[in-house]
N, C-alpha and C positions, 0 to 999 in steps of 0.2 A: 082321371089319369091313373093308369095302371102302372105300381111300382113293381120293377124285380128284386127280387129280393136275391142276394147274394149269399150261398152258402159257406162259411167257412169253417174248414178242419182243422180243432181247434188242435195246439201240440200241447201235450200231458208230460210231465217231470216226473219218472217214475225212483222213488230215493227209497237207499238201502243205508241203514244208521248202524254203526259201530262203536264202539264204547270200549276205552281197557287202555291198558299198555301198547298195543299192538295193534289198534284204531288204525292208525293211517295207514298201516301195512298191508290190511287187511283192506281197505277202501280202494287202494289201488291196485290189488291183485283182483278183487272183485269187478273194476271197471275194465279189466281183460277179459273176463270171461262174458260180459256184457255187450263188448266186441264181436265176440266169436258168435255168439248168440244171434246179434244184427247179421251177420254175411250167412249164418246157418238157413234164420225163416226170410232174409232176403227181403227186409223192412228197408221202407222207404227215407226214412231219416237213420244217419251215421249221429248222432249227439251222445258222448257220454263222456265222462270226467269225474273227478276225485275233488274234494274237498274238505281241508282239513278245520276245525268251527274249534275245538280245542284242543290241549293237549292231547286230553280221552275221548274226541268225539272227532269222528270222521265219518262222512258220504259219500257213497258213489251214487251215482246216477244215470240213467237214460231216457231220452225222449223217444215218444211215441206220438202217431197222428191220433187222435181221440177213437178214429172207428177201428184201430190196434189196439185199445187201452187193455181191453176185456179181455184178449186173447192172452198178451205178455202179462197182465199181473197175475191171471191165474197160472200162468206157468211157471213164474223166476218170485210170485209173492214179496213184491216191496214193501216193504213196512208205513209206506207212506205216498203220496202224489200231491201234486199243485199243477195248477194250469203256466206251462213254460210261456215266455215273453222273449220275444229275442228282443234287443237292443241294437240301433242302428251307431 
């Protein structure tokens, strides 16, 4: 029996970390330009948000389809990635 096998494009969480007094301020002036970015090269997923982990520590974020990964981290250099999960 010949299995097909199913490709799937996995989504990448690509996070930029802030640190300081000015952490969250900075997290969510950063996830506008993260926007502009997405309508600029015209990427297939719109996902990006702020989140604020402590006082001094804030993220923004955007997703990317894995065969984007390589293209946008070398361009915007997140400090960090994990494989995104949506939740239903």
């Amino acid at each position: 029996m010949l299995m097909k096998h199913r490709i799937v494009n996995r989504k990448i969480k690509l996070i930029w970390d802030f640190r300081g007094p000015e952490a969250s301020e900075i997290a969510r002036h950063h996830e506008k330009h993260l926007q502009q970015y997405i309508l600029a090269e015209d990427l297939p997923i719109n996902i990006t948000g702020f989140k604020d982990l402590s006082s001094a520590h804030s993220i923004a974020f955007m997703v990317v389809e894995e065969n984007d990964m390589i293209r946008v981290r070398d361009a915007l250099i997140p400090h960090r990635g994990e494989v995104y999960e949506e939740f239903a």
